[in-house]
C-alpha positions as CSV (number, residue, x, y, z in Angstrom):
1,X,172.7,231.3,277.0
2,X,172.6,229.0,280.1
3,X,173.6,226.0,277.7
4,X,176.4,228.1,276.6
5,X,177.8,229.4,279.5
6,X,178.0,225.5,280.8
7,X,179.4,224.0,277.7
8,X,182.3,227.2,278.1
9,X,182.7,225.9,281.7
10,X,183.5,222.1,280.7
11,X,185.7,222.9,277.8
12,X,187.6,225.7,279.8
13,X,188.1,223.0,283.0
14,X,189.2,220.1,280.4
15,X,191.5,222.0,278.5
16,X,195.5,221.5,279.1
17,X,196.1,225.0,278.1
18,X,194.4,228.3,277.2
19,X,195.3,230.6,274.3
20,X,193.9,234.1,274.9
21,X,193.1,236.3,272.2
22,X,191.8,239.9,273.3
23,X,191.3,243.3,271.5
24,X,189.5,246.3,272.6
25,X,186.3,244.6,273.5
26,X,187.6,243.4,276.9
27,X,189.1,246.9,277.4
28,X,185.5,248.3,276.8
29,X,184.1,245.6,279.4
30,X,186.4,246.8,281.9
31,X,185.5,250.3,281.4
32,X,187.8,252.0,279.2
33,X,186.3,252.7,275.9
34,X,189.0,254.4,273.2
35,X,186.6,254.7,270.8
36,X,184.0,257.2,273.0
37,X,183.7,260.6,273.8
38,X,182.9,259.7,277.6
39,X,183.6,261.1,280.9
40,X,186.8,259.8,281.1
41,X,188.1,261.0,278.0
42,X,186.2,264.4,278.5
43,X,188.2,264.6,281.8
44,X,192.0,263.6,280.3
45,X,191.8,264.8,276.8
46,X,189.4,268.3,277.4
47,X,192.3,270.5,276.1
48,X,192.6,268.6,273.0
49,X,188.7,267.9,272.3
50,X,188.1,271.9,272.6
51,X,190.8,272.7,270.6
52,X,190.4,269.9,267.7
53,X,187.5,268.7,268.1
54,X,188.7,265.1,269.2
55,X,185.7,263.1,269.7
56,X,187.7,259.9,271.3
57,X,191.1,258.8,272.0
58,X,192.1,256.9,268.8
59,X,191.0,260.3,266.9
60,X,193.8,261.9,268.7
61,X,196.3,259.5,268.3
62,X,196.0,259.4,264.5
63,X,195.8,262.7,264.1
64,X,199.0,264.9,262.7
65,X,199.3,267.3,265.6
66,X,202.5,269.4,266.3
67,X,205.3,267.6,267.6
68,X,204.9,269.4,271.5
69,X,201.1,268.7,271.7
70,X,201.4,265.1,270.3
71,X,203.7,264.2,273.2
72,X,201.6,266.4,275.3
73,X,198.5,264.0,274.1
74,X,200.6,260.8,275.0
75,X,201.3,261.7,278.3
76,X,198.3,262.2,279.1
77,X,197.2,258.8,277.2
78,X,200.0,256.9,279.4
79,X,198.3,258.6,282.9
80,X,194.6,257.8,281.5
81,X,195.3,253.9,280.5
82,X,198.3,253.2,283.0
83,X,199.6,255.4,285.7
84,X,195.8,256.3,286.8
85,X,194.5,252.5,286.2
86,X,193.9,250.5,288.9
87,X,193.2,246.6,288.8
88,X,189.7,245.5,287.5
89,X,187.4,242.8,288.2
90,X,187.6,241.7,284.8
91,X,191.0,240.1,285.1
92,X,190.9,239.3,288.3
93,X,187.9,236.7,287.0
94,X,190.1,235.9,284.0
95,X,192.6,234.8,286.2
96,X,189.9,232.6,287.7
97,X,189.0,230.9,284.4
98,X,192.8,230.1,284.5
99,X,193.2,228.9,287.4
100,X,196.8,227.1,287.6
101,X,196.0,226.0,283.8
102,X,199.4,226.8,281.3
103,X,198.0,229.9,279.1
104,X,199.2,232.6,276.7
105,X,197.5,236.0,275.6
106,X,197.7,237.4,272.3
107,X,196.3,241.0,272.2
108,X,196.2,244.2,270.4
109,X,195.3,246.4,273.6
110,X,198.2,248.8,273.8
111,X,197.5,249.6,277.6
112,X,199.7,247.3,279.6
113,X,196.4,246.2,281.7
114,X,197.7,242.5,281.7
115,X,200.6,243.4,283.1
116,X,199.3,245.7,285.4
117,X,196.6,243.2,286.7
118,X,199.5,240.9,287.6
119,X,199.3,238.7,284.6
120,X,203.1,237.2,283.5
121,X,204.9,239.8,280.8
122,X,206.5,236.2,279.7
123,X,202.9,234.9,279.0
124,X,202.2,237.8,276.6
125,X,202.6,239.3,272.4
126,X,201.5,242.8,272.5
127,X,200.4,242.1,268.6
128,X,201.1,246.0,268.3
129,X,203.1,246.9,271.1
130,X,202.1,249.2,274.0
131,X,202.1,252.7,275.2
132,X,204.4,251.9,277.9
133,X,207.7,251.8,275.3
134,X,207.1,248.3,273.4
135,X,207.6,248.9,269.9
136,X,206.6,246.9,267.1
137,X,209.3,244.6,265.6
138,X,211.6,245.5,268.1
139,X,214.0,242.9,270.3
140,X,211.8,242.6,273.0
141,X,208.4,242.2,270.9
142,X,210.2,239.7,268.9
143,X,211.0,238.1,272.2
144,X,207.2,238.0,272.4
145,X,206.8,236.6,269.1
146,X,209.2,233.8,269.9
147,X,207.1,233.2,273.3
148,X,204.2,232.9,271.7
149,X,205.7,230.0,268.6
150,X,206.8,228.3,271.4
151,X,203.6,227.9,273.4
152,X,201.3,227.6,270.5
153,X,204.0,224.1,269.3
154,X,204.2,223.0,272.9
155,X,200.7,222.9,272.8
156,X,200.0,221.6,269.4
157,X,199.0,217.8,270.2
158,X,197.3,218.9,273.5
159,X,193.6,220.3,274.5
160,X,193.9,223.8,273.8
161,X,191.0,226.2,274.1
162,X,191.3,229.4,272.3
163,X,189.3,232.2,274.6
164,X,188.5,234.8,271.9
165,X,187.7,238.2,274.3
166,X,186.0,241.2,272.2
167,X,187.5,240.9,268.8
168,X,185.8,242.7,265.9
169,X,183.9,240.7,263.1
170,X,186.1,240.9,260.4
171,X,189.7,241.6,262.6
172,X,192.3,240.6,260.0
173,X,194.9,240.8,262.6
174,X,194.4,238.8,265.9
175,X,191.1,236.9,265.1
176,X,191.1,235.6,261.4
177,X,195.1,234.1,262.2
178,X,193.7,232.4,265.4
179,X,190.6,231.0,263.7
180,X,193.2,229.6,261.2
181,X,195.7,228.7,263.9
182,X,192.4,226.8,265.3
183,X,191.2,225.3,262.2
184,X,195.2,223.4,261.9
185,X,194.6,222.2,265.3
186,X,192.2,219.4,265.5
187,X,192.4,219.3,269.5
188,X,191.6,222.6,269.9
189,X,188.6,224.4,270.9
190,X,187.6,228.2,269.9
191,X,185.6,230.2,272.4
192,X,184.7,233.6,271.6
193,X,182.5,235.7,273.9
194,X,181.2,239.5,272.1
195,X,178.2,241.0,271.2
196,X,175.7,239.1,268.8
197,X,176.2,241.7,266.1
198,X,180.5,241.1,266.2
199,X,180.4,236.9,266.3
200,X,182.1,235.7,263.1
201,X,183.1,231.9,263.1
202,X,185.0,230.2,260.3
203,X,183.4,227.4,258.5
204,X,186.7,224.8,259.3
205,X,185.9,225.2,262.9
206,X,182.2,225.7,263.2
207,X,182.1,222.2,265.2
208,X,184.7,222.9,267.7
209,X,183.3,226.2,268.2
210,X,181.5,228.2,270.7
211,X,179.7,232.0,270.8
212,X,179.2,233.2,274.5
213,X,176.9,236.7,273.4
214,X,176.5,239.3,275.4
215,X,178.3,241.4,278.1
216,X,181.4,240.1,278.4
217,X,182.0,240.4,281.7
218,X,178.8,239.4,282.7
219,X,179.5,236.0,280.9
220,X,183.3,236.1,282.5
221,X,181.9,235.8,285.8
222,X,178.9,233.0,284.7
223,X,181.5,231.2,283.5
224,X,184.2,231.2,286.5
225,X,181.4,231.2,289.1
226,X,180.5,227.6,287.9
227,X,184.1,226.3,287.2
228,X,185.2,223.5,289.6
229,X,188.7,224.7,291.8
């Protein structure tokens, strides 16, 4: 792990630019797990677990409640993930990693915590949009969209690392397009930091590839802590 957490460190401080990809495995290393029935989802969604027997947030939102309680249910998704949330640690090292380095995020988190933790809303495609308002395929995501062709073709020719944060195995929607994306790129580097069990690597890119396992914000801070300023 040592030998990875250096060879991150080098290719993250070489790079021109980074390409972010993140999806709800960051979320969970900051402490906000959708996908549990934890204290913080027995404390903003009580009502609704007693009732219907949620057992975590994404169980709620898919579920076909009655119009007045499924707005009830998003406001109190909206106070959980972004009026109550304060700034985590987790960016703030991100932000280390980046230092003054060009970069762009690509992610399928829906709770505005880029934004919140002072990352650039230019700098960002909300892949599904957010709870805050940003729907899919409307002007402003395609704004997004447009942000993120630009970046990835100013960047083409250069020394991109792709930082893959906490995307399932087998996610058809952020991570397999990015491994491709990579794979067209021969001056790009893939970086993806997950558990063991959820590292997936395409073939086309196994030599320009690197798997940081573990806690990933553990390995966050290994790998900002060493990083020259």
């Amino acid at each position: 792990m040592v030998e990875a957490i250096l060879s991150a460190q080098q290719q993250l401080q070489a790079a021109d630019a980074i390409l972010i990809s993140a999806s709800n495995g960051l979320s969970i290393a900051e402490g906000y797990h959708i996908f549990a029935d934890d204290a913080n989802f027995k404390h903003y969604f009580n009502d609704f677990r007693e009732k219907y027997g949620f057992q975590n947030l994404i169980q709620g939102l898919f579920s076909p409640l009655p119009e007045a309680e499924h707005q009830a249910y998003m406001t109190q998704v909206r106070r959980f993930l972004i009026e109550d949330y304060q700034p985590t640690d987790v960016f703030k090292t991100l932000k280390e990693i980046i230092g003054t380095k060009p970069y762009f995020v690509v992610t399928s988190n829906a709770d505005t915590h880029f934004q919140l933790n002072g990352y650039a809303p230019s700098k960002l495609w909300e892949i599904e949009g957010n709870f805050a308002g940003l729907e899919e395929r409307s002007e402003p995501w395609q704004a997004q969209y447009t942000a993120f062709q630009n970046f990835t073709q100013q960047h083409a020719d250069g020394k991109v690392v792709q930082l893959e944060l906490g995307i399932g195995a087998n996610n058809q929607l952020i991570k397999m397009p990015m491994m491709q994306l990579v794979a067209k790129q021969p001056t790009w580097q893939f970086i993806t930091l997950n558990l063991p069990q959820a590292i997936n690597i395409l073939p086309q890119i196994t030599d320009r590839s690197l798997a940081v396992t573990g806690d990933i914000k553990i390995n966050l801070q290994a790998i900002a802590k060493g990083m020259a300023r």
